[in-house]
C-alpha positions in Angstrom: -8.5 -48.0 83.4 -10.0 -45.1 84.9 -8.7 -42.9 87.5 -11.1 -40.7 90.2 -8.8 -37.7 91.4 -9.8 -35.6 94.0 -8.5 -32.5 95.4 -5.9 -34.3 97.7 -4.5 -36.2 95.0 -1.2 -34.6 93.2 -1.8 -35.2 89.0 1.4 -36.7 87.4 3.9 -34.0 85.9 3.3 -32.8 82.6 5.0 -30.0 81.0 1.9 -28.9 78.8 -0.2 -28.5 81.9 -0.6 -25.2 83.0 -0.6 -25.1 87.1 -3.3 -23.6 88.8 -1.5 -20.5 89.8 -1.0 -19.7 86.0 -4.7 -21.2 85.2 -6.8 -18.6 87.7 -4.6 -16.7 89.3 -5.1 -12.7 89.4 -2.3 -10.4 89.5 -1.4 -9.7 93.1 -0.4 -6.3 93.3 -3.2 -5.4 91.0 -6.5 -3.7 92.5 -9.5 -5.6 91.8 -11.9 -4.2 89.5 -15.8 -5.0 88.8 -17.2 -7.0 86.5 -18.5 -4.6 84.1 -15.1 -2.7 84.3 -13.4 -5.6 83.0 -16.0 -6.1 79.8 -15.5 -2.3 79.0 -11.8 -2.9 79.3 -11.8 -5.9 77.0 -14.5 -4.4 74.6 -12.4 -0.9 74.5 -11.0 -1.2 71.1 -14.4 -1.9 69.7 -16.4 0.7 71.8 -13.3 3.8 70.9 -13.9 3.0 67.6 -17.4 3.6 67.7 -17.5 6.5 70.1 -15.6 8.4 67.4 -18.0 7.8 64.4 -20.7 9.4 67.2 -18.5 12.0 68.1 -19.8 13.9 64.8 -22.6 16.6 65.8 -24.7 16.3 63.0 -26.5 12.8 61.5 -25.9 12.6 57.9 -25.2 9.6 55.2 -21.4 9.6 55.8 -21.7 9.2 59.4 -24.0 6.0 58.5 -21.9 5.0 56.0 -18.9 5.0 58.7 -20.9 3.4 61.3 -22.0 0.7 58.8 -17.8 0.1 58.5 -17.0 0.1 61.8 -19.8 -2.2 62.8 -18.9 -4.8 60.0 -15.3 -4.0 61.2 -16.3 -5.1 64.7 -17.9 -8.8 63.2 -21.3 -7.8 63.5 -21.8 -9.6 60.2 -23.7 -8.3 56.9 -27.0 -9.5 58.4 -27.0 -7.7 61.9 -25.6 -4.6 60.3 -27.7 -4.4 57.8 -30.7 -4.6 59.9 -29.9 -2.5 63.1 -28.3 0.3 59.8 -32.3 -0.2 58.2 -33.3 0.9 61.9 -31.6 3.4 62.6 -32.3 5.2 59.0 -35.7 4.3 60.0 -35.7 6.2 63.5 -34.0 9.4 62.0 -36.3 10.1 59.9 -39.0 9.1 62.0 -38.2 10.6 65.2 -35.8 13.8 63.4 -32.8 12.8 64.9 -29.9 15.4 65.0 -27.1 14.4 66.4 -24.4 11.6 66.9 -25.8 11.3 70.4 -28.7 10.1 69.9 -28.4 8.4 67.2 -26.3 5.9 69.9 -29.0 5.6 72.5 -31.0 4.5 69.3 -28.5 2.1 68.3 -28.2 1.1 71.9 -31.7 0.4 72.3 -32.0 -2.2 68.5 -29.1 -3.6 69.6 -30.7 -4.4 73.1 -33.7 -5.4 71.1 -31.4 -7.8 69.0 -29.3 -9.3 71.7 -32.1 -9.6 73.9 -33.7 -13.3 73.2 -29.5 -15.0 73.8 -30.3 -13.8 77.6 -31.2 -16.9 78.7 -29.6 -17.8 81.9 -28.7 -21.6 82.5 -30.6 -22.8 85.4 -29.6 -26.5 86.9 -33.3 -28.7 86.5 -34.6 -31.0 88.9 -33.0 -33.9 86.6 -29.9 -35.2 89.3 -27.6 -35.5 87.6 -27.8 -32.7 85.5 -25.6 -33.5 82.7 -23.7 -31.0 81.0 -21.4 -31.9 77.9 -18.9 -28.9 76.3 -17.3 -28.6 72.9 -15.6 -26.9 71.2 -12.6 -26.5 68.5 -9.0 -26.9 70.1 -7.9 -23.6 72.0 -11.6 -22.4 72.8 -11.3 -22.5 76.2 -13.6 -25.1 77.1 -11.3 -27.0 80.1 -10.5 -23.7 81.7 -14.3 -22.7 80.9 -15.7 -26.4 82.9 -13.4 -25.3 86.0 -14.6 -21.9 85.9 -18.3 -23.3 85.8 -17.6 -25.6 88.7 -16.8 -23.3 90.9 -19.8 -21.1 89.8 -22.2 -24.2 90.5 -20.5 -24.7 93.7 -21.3 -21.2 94.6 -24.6 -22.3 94.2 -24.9 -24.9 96.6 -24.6 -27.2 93.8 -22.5 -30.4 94.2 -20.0 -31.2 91.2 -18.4 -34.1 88.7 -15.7 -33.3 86.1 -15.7 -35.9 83.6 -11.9 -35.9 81.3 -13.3 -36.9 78.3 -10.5 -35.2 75.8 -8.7 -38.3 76.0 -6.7 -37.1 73.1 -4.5 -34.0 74.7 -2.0 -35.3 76.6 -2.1 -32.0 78.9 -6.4 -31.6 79.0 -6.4 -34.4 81.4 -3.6 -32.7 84.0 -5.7 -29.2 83.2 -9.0 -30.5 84.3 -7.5 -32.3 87.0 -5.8 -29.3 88.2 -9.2 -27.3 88.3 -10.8 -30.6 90.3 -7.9 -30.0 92.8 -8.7 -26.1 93.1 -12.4 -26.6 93.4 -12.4 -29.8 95.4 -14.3 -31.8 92.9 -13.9 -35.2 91.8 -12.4 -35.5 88.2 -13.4 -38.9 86.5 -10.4 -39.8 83.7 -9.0 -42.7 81.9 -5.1 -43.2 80.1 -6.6 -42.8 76.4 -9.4 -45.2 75.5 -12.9 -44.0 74.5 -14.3 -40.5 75.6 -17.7 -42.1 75.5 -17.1 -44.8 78.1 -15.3 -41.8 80.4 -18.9 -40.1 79.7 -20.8 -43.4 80.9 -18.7 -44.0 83.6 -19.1 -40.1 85.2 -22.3 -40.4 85.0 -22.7 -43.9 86.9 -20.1 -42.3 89.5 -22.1 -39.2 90.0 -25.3 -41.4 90.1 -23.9 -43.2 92.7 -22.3 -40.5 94.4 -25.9 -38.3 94.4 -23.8 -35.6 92.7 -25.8 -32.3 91.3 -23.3 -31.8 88.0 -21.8 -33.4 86.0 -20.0 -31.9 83.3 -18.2 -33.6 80.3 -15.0 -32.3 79.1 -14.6 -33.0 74.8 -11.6 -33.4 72.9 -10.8 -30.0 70.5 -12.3 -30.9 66.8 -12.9 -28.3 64.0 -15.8 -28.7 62.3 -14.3 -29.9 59.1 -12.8 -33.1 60.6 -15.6 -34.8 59.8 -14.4 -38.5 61.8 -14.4 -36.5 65.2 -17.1 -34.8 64.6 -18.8 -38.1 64.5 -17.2 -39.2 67.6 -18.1 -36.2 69.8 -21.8 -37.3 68.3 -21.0 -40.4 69.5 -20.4 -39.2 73.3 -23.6 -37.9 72.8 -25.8 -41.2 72.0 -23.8 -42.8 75.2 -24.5 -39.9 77.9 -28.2 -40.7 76.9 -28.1 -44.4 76.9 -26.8 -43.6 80.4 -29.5 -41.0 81.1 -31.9 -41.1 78.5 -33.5 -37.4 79.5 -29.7 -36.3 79.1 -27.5 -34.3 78.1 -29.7 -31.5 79.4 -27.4 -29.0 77.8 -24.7 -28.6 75.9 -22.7 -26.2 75.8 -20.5 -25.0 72.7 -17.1 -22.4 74.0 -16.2 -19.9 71.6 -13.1 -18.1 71.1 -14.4 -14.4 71.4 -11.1 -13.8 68.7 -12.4 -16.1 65.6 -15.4 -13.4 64.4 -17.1 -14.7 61.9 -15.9 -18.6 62.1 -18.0 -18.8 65.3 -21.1 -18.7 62.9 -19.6 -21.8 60.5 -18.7 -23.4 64.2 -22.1 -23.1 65.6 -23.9 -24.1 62.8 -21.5 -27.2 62.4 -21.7 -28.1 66.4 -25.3 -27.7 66.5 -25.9 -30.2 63.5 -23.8 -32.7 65.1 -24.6 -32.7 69.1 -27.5 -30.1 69.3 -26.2 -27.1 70.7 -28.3 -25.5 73.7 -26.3 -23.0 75.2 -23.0 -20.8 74.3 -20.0 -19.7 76.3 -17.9 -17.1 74.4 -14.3 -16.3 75.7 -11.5 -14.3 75.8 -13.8 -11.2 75.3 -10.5 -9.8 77.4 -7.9 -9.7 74.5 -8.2 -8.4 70.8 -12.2 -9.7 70.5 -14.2 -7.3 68.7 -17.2 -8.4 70.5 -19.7 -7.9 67.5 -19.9 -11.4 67.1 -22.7 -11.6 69.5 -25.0 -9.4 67.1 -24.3 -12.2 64.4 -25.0 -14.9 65.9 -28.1 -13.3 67.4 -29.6 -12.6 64.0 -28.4 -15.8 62.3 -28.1 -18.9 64.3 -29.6 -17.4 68.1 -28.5 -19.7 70.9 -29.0 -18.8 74.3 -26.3 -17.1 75.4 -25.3 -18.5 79.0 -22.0 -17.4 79.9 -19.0 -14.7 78.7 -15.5 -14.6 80.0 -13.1 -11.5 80.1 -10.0 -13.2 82.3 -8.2 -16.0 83.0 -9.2 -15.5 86.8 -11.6 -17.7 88.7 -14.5 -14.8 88.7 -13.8 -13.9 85.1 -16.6 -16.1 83.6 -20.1 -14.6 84.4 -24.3 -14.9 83.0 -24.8 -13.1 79.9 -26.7 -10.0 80.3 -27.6 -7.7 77.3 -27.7 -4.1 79.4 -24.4 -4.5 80.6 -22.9 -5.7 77.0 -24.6 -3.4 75.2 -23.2 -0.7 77.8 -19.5 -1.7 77.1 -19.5 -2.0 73.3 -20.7 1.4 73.2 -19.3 3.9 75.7 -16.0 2.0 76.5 -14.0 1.8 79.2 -14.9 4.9 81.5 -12.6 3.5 84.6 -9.4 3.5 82.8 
């Protein structure tokens, strides 16, 4: 039986369900900051530590050899390290650098060199309805991610269909539903049942309905659960038996926290659904935010969207000056 909720309509009372005050609410009394304030806040304990490796006058070995540590420290990975390190020995010598200074605009510009191909915003096509499906493992932050996303598509002028397709979570459904209610967008679910056929159905509705977006909630799986993994595959072989042009992207949400086990996540995702774009979270917390660097010189995926917040505003478009600028000179508005 499936169920089409709409802002109006008050979801059933579940105690797991977060209400939308807690879900994107900011704190009230607190003054509201910018955006790139918030990603040097979150990406303060990475960019202190290396400040202080650069706060050394003079280049020598054991200032590469710390910056090497704090870098892996940070999940850059072996592979990033080791080739923005090979660089930056490279450009010493090269250009006789001196001090700790410089050596950081150096870094600043191979990491911007690195990064620089994930910048790849995610612009809606002509194709109506644009499908969208999201995965992720559980606690990634994808619901919260698909009502942050909503609202940023609505900004654009873009009209919007949730679909509840973790059918699994007894709370994912009320979450979802809860962001429908705040964004005033129809959320398509269904009591248990198949995730697919809530996939085939929101995509009929929003066909029907001449809806811009349409984007496809899925059910928390690790990578290892090899059964779900086959399911979430699944979801994908119905959305293009509905659409046979879709999905036309797919999104994997990443815990900003996990470091290196985004790398074994991607990998895993992308072998199973095809992953075309990335959302990493929760870059607001303890997230070392090196994990970018890895994946950029591993597995790259365009990298569409980063979130520092649990507010509404909190997810924004990845861009590599403004990442680059926080992980390495830190929070100056504190």
């Amino acid at each position: 039986m499936f169920s089409f909720f709409k802002k109006t309509e008050k979801p059933s009372d579940t105690p797991d369900a977060k209400p939308v005050e807690q879900l994107a609410a900011e704190t009230p009394n607190e003054a509201p900051r910018s955006w790139i304030d918030r990603l040097k806040s979150g990406l303060s304990r990475t960019s202190s530590q290396i400040t202080s490796v650069f706060s050394r006058r003079r280049i020598d070995e054991d200032l590469l050899e710390e910056l090497e540590a704090t870098l892996l420290m940070a999940d850059c990975g072996v592979e990033a390290t080791q080739t923005l390190l090979a660089e930056l020995r490279r450009r010493w010598k090269q250009d006789h650098l001196e001090t700790g200074e410089q050596l950081r605009e150096v870094l600043a510009e191979c990491l911007c060199k690195l990064l620089q191909p994930l910048q790849q915003p995610l612009v809606i096509g002509d194709q109506k309805p644009f499908i969208m499906m999201l995965a992720g493992v559980n606690g990634a932050g994808k619901t919260t991610s698909i009502g942050k996303l909503a609202h940023h598509f609505q900004a654009q002028g873009k009209s919007v269909l949730l679909a509840a397709g973790d059918t699994f979570r007894a709370a994912a459904r009320e979450q979802l539903v809860e962001w429908g209610r705040r964004n005033d967008v129809t959320v398509v679910a269904q009591d248990g049942g198949d995730p697919a056929a809530v996939a085939f159905d929101a995509i009929s509705a929003a066909r029907a309905r001449n809806i811009d977006v349409v984007m496809i909630d899925t059910a928390g799986r690790l990578p290892t659960q090899l059964h779900l993994m086959e399911e979430i595959a699944k979801v994908r072989r119905v959305v293009q038996k509905a659409d046979p042009s879709g999905p036309h992207e797919v999104l994997l949400v990443l815990d900003g926290n996990v470091g290196q086990n985004a790398l074994a996540q991607l990998k895993a995702f992308d072998k199973a659904i095809g992953v075309t774009g990335l959302v990493v979270t929760k870059l607001d917390g303890t997230a070392k935010g090196g994990v970018i660097a890895a994946i950029a010189r591993t597995h790259p995926k365009p990298m569409r969207f980063i979130g520092v917040g649990e507010g509404i505003e909190d997810l924004q478009a990845f861009m590599v000056t403004e990442y680059v600028d926080a992980l390495l000179t830190g929070n100056t508005a504190a």
